[in-house]
Biotite code that builds the C-alpha atoms (Angstrom):
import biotite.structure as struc

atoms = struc.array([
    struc.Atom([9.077, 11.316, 0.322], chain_id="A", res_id=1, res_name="UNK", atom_name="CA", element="C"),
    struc.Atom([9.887, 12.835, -3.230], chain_id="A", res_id=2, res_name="UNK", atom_name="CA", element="C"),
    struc.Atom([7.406, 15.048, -4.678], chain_id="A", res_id=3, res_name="UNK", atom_name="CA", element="C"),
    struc.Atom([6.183, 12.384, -7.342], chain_id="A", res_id=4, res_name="UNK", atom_name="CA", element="C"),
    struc.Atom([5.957, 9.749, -4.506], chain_id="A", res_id=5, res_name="UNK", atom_name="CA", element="C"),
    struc.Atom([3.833, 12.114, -2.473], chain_id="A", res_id=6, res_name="UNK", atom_name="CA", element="C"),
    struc.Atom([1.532, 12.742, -5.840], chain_id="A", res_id=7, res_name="UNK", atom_name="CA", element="C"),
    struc.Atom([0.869, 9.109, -6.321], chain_id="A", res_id=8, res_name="UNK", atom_name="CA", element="C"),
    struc.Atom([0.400, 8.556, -2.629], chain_id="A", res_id=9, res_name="UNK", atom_name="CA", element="C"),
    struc.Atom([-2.948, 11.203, -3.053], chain_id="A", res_id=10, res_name="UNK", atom_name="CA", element="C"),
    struc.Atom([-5.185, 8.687, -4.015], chain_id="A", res_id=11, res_name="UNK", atom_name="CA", element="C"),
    struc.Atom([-3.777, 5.911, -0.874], chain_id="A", res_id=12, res_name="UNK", atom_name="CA", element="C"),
    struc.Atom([-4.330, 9.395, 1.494], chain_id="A", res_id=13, res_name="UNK", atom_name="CA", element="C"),
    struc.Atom([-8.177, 10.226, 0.159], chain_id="A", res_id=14, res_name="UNK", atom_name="CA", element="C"),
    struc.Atom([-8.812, 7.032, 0.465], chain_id="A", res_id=15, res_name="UNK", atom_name="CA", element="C"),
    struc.Atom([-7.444, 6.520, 3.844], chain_id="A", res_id=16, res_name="UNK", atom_name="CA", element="C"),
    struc.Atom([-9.904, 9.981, 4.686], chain_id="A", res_id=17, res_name="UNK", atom_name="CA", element="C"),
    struc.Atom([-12.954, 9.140, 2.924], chain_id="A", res_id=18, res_name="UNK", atom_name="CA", element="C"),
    struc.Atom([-13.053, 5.501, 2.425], chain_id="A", res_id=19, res_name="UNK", atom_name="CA", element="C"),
    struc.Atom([-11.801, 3.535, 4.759], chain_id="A", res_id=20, res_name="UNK", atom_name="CA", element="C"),
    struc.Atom([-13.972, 4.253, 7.367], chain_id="A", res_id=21, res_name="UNK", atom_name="CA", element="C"),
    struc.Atom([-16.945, 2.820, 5.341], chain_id="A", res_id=22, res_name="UNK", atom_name="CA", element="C"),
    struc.Atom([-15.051, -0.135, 4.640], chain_id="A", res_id=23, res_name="UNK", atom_name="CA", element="C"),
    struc.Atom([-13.952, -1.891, 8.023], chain_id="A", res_id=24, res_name="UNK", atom_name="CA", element="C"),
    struc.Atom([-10.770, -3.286, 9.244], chain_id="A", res_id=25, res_name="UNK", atom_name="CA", element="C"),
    struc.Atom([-11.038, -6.888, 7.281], chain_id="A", res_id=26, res_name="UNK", atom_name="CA", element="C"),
    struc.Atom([-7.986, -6.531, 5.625], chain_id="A", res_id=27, res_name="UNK", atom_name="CA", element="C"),
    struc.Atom([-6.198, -10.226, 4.539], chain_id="A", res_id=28, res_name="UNK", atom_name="CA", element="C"),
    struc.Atom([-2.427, -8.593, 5.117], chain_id="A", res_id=29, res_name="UNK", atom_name="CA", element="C"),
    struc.Atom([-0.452, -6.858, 8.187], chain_id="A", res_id=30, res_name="UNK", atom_name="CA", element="C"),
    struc.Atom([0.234, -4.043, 7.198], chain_id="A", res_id=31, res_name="UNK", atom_name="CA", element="C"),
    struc.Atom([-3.473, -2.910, 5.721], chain_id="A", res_id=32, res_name="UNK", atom_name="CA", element="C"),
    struc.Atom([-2.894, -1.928, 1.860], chain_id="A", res_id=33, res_name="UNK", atom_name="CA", element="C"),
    struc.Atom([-2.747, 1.699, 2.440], chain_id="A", res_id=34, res_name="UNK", atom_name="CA", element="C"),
    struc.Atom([-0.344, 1.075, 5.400], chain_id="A", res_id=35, res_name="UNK", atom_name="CA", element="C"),
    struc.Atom([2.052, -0.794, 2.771], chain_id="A", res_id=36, res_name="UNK", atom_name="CA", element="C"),
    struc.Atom([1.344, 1.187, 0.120], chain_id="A", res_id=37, res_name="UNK", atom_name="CA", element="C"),
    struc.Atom([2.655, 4.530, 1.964], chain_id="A", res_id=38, res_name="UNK", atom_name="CA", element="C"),
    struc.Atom([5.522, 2.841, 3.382], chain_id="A", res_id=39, res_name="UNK", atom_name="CA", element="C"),
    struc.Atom([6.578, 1.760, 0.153], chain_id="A", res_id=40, res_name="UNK", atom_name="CA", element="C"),
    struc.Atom([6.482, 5.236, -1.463], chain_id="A", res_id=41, res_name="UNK", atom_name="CA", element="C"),
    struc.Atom([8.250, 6.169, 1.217], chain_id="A", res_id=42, res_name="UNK", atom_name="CA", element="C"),
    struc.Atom([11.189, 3.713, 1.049], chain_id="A", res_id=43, res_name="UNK", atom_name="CA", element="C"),
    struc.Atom([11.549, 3.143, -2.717], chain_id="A", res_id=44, res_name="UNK", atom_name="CA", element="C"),
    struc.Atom([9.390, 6.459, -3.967], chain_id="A", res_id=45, res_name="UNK", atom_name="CA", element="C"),
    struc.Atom([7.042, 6.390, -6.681], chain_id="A", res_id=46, res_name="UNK", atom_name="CA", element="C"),
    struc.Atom([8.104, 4.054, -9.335], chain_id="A", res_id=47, res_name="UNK", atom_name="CA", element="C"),
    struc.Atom([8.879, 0.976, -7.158], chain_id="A", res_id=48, res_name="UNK", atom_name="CA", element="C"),
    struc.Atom([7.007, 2.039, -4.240], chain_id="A", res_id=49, res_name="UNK", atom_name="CA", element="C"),
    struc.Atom([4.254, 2.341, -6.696], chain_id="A", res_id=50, res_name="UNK", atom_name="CA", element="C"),
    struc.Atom([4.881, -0.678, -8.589], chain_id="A", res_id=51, res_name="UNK", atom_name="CA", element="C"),
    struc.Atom([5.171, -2.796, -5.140], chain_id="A", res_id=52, res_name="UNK", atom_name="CA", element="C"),
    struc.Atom([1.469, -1.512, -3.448], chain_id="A", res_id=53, res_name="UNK", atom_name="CA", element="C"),
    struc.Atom([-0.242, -2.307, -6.996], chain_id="A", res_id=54, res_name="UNK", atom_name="CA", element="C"),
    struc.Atom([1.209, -5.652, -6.794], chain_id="A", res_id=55, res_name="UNK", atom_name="CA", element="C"),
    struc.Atom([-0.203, -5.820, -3.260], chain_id="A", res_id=56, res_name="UNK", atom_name="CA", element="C"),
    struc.Atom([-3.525, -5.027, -3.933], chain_id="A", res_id=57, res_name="UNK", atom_name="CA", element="C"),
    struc.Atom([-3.830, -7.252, -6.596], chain_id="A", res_id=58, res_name="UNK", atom_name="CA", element="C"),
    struc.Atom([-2.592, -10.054, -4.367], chain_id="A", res_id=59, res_name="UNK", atom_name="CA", element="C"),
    struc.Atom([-5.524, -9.139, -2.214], chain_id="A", res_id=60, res_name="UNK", atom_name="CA", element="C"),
    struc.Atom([-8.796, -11.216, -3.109], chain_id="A", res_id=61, res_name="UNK", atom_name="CA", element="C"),
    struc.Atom([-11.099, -13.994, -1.898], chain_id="A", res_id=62, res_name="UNK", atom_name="CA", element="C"),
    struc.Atom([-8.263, -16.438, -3.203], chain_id="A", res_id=63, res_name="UNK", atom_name="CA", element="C"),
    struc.Atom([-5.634, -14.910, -2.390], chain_id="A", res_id=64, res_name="UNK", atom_name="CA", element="C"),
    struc.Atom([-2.729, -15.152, 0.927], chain_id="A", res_id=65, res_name="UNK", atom_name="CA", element="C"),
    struc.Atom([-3.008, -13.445, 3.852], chain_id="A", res_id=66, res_name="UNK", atom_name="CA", element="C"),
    struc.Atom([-1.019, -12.553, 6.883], chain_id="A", res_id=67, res_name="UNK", atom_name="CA", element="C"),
    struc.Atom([2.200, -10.966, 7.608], chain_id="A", res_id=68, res_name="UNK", atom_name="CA", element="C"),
    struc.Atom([3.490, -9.192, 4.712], chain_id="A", res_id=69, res_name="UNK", atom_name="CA", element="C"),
    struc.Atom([6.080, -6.428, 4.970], chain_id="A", res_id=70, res_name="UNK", atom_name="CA", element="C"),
    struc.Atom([7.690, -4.260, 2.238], chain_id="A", res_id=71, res_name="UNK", atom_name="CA", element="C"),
    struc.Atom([10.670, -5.032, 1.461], chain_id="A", res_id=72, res_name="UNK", atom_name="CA", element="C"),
    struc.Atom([14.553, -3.339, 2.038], chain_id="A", res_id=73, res_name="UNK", atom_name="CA", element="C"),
    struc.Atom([15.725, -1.205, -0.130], chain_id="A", res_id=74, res_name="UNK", atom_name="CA", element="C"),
    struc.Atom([18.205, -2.835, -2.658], chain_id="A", res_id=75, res_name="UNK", atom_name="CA", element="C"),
    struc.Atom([16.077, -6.384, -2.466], chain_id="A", res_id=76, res_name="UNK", atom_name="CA", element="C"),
])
């Protein structure tokens, strides 16, 4: 992970620590958010990767899909 993909992936990490315990394990999506989210810093670093879990979180709502939903390859 680049060091700018590792910055933005500070918040997704704290909230992993502190928040998502208090939460629950309801998530809509396989991978969870912050599951996705890391992976895709890790694959495509902070601009896409970052780009690509903000996109998934907003896809995540009462009206939204759910189910199997995995980042995507690198050059797609």
């Amino acid at each position: 992970m680049s060091p700018l993909a590792y910055l933005v992936s500070l918040p997704v990490r704290a909230y992993r620590l502190v928040f998502s315990p208090w939460v629950g394990h309801a998530c809509r999506y396989q991978p969870t958010c912050s599951a996705y989210a890391m992976e895709a810093l890790e694959k495509h670093g902070a601009l896409k990767g970052g780009w690509l879990a903000a996109r998934r979180i907003a896809r995540c709502h009462p009206w939204g899909g759910s189910g199997i939903d995995n980042v995507p390859e690198r050059g797609d």
